[in-house]
C-alpha positions in Angstrom: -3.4 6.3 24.9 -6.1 4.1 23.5 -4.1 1.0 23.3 -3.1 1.3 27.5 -7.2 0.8 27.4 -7.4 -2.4 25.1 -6.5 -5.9 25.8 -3.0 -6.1 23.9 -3.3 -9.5 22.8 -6.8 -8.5 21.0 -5.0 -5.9 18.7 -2.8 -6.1 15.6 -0.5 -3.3 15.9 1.6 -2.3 12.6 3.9 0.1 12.2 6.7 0.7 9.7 10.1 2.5 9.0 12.4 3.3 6.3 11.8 6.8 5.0 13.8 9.1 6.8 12.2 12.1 5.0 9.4 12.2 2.3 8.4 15.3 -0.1 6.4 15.3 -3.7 10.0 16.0 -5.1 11.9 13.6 -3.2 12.2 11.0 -0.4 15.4 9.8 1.3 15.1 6.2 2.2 17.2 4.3 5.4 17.6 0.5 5.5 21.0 0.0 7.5 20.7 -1.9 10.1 21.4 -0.3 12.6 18.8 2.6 11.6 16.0 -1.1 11.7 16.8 -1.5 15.4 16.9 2.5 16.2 13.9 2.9 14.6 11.8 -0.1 16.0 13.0 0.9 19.5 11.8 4.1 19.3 8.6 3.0 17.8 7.9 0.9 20.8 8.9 3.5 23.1 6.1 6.0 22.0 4.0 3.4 21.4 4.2 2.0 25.1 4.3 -1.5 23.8 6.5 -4.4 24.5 6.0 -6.0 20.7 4.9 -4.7 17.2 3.1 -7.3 15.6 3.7 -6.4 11.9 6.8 -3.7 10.8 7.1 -3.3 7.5 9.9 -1.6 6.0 8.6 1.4 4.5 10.4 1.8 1.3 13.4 -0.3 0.2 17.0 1.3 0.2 18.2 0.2 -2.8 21.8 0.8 -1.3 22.1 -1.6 1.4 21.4 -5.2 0.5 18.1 -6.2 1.9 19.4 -9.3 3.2 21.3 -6.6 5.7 18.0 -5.3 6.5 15.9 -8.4 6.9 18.9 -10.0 8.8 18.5 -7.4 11.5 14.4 -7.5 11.6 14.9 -11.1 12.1 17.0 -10.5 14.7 14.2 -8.1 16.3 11.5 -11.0 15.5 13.9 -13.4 17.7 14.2 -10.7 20.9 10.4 -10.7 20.1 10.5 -7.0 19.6 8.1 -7.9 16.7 6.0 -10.7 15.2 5.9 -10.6 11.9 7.5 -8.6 9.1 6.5 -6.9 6.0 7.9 -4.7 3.0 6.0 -2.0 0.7 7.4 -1.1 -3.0 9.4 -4.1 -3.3 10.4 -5.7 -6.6 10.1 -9.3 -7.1 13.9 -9.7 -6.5 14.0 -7.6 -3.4 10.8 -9.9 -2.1 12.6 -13.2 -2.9 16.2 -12.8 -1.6 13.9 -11.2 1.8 12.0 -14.3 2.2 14.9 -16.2 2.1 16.1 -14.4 5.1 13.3 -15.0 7.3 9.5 -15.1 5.9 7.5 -12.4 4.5 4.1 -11.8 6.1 2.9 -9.2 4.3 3.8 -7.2 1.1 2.4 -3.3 0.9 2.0 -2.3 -2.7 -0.4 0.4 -4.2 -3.2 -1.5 -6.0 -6.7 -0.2 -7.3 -8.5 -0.2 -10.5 -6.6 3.2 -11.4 -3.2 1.1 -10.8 -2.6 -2.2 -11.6 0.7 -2.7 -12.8 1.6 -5.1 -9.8 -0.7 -8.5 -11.2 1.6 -9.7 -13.7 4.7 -10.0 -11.4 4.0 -9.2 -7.9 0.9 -11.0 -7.1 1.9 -14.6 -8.7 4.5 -13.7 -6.5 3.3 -13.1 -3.2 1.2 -16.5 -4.0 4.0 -18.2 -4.9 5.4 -17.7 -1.3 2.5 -17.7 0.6 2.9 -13.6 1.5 -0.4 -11.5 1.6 -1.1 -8.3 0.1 -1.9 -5.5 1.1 -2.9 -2.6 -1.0 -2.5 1.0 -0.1 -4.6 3.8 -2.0 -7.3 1.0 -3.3 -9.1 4.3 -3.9 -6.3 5.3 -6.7 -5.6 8.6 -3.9 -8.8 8.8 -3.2 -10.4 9.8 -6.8 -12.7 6.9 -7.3 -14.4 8.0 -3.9 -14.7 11.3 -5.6 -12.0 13.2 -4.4 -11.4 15.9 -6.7 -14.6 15.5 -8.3 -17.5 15.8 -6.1 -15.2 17.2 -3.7 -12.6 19.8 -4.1 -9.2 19.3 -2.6 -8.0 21.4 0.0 -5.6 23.8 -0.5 -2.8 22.3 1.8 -2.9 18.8 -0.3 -0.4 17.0 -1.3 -2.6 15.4 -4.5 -2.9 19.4 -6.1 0.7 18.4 -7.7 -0.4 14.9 -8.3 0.2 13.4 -12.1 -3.5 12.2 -11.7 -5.5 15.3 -10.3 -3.4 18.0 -12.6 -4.2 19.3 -15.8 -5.9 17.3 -18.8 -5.0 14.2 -16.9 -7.6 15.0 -14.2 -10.2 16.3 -16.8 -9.9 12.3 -18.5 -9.6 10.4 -15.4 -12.9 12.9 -14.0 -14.8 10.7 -16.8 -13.6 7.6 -15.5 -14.9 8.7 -12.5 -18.0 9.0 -13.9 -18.5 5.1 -15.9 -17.6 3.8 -12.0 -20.2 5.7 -10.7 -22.8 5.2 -13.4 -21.5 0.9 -12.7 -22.3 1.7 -8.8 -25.7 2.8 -9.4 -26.6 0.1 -11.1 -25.3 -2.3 -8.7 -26.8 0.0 -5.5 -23.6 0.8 -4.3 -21.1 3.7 -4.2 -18.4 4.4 -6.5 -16.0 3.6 -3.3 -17.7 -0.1 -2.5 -17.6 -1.2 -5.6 -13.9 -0.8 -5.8 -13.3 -2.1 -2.6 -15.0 -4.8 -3.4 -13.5 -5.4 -7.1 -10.2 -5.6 -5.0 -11.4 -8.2 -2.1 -12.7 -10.0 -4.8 -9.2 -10.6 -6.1 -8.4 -13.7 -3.3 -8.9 -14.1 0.6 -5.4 -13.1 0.6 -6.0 -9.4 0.0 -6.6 -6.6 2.6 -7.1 -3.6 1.4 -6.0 -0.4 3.4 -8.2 2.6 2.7 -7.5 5.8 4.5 -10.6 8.5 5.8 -10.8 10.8 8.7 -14.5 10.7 8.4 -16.9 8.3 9.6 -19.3 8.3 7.0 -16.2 6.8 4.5 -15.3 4.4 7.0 -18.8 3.1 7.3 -19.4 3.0 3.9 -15.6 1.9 3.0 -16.5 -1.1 5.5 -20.2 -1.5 3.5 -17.8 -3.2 0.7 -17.5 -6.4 2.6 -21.3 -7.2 2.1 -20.6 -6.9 -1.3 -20.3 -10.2 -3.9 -19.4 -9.6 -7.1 -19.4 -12.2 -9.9 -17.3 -13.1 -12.5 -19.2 -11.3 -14.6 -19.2 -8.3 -12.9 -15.6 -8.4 -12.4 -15.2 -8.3 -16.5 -18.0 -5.4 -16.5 -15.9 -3.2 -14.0 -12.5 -3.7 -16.1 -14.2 -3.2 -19.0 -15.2 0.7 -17.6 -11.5 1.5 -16.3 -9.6 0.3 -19.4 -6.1 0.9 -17.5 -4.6 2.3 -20.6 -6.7 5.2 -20.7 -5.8 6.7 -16.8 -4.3 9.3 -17.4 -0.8 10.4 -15.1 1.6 8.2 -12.8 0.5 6.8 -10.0 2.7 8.6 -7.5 5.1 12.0 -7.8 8.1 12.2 -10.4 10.5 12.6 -7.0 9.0 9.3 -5.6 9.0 7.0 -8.9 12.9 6.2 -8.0 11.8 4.4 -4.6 8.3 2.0 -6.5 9.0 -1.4 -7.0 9.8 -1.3 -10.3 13.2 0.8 -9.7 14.6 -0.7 -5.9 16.4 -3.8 -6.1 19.5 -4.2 -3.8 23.1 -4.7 -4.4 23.8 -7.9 -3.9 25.1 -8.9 -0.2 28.6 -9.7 -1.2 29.2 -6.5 -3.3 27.7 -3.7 -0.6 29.1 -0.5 -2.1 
């Protein structure tokens, strides 16, 4: 295993849990406590690690009250079975009554210029409380690296059933594609940089988690950081991706029920 060859204290491992099982129609979603421990245990055993440094909780379980679920992760930080702790697809209640539990390191929500719903509430947020962010699919699924565009989609992919890569809806947000790539050009970049690098340009308190298998994306993914953007550029790009005209969700009708906007917790003293 690579990290038995790396000096452990040099790498920040993270890991999460939470979704017990996960489909484009449906997801079932586990924050009990005693699934937290089960789950981190078993992480660590596979892992062959003695400490996870950031475990977020995948998904919120908008059954059990999170202060159950932080209470235990807490608990996990103490027996220093982790370091640090993190949620994804939290609402801005769920993140509150957490951080009152133990602090927030990180929160995981989907952010890119395809999806932006998260600025008005979330971020202030996060600010507020001194938690970072960190968004998943800054490439809106992968689209405004051309996914779908310049490249067709495998067979076997989840994103054929997609909202935004079906129908009309991919025909409208193809054209969107197109203003980011005509903005790239003139600023001698790809369409994939320059939306990493809208995103970075948000604070020093964003990382942005963009996924590849090859090394060509993760070289030019990485290419982003060299990237400054002005003010004025920033206007220019938003003024390309109007939000209102993307067309589809962001995520699959069977996963709406567990974003942000729909998992808030019961509270603690009135657990169904």
């Amino acid at each position: 295993m690579v990290l038995k060859q790396l000096p452990r204290k040099k790498i920040q491992l993270a890991s999460k849990f939470g979704v017990v099982s996960m489909a484009p129609t449906s997801v079932i979603v586990k924050g009990t406590p005693e699934y937290v421990r089960s789950c981190c245990e078993a992480s660590l055993k596979r892992l062959g690690v003695d400490y996870i440094d950031l475990y977020y909780q995948h998904r919120v379980d908008p059954s059990v009250p999170i202060e159950d679920t932080i209470g235990e992760l807490k608990m996990l930080v103490v027996e220093g079975k982790i370091k640090y702790i993190g949620l994804s697809e939290a609402s801005p209640d769920t993140i509150r009554r957490a951080h009152a539990v133990h602090p927030i390191t990180a929160v995981q929500m989907e952010w890119s210029l395809l999806t932006r719903d998260i600025e008005e509430e979330i971020i202030p947020l996060c600010r507020e409380l001194g938690i970072g962010i960190v968004p998943y699919s800054p490439l809106g699924r992968g689209l405004l690296g051309g996914k779908a565009v310049v490249e067709s989609l495998p067979a076997n992919s989840f994103l054929i059933s997609h909202p935004r890569f079906t129908g009309e809806n991919l025909g409208k947000n193809k054209q969107i594609y197109a203003r980011v790539e005509n903005l790239a050009k003139r600023n001698k970049c790809t369409p994939a940089q320059l939306s990493l690098a809208w995103l970075l340009r948000q604070g020093d308190d964003i990382v942005p988690i963009p996924g590849t298998t090859k090394i060509k994306n993760l070289d030019e993914n990485i290419g982003s950081l060299m990237m400054k953007l002005t003010k004025e550029d920033m206007k220019e790009i938003l003024n390309f991706v109007p939000i209102e005209e993307v067309a589809g969700d962001r995520t699959y009708g069977g996963m709406l029920k567990v974003t942000w906007k729909f998992t808030n917790t019961p509270p603690k003293d009135c657990k169904a």
